[in-house]
C-alpha angles and dihedrals in degrees: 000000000000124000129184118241136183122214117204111204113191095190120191100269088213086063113120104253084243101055090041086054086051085059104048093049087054089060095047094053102045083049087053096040091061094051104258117141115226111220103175130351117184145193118239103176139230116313140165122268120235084227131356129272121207093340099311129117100191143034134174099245115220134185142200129203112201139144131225150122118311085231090062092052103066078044090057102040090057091067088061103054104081105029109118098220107050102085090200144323139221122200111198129176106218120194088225145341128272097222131040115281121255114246096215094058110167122238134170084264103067 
């Protein structure tokens, strides 16, 4: 059964904006490999952190919104753990979303 999920990046903000795009992209398309469907994924910006992580003070924080099975999500988030330039990540299930759901969602499908 599907389940909607929400995925917190917080991505290194001295990053060039091409290599930040790159990892982004990488996000997007492990998310995809697995079979989620990604329904939104926004740009929050660059923002100070409360305290630093890894020597940095500061990331652009990005999120995704997707749904999928529970089972896919342990099977995305490995590929997180190790990648240099992702500070840290939040998973989070949400019951619903709290904005109307894009009609061109994109799936592994498309």
């Amino acid at each position: 059964m599907l389940k909607n999920y929400e995925l917190c990046f917080l991505i290194k903000a001295d990053l060039p904006e091409e290599d930040f795009n790159k990892e982004v992209d990488f996000i997007e398309r492990v998310i995809l490999r697995e079979g989620a469907e990604i329904v939104k994924k926004e740009n929050l910006g660059r923002k100070t952190l409360a305290y630093p992580i890894k020597k940095k003070e500061e990331a652009i924080y990005y999120i995704f919104y997707i749904k999928s099975t529970p089972d896919k999500i342990s099977k995305i988030e490995s590929e997180f753990y190790r990648r240099e330039n992702i500070l840290r990540y939040l998973f989070l299930k949400r019951k619903k979303f709290d904005f109307k759901e894009e009609v061109n969602a994109r799936s592994v499908s498309q």
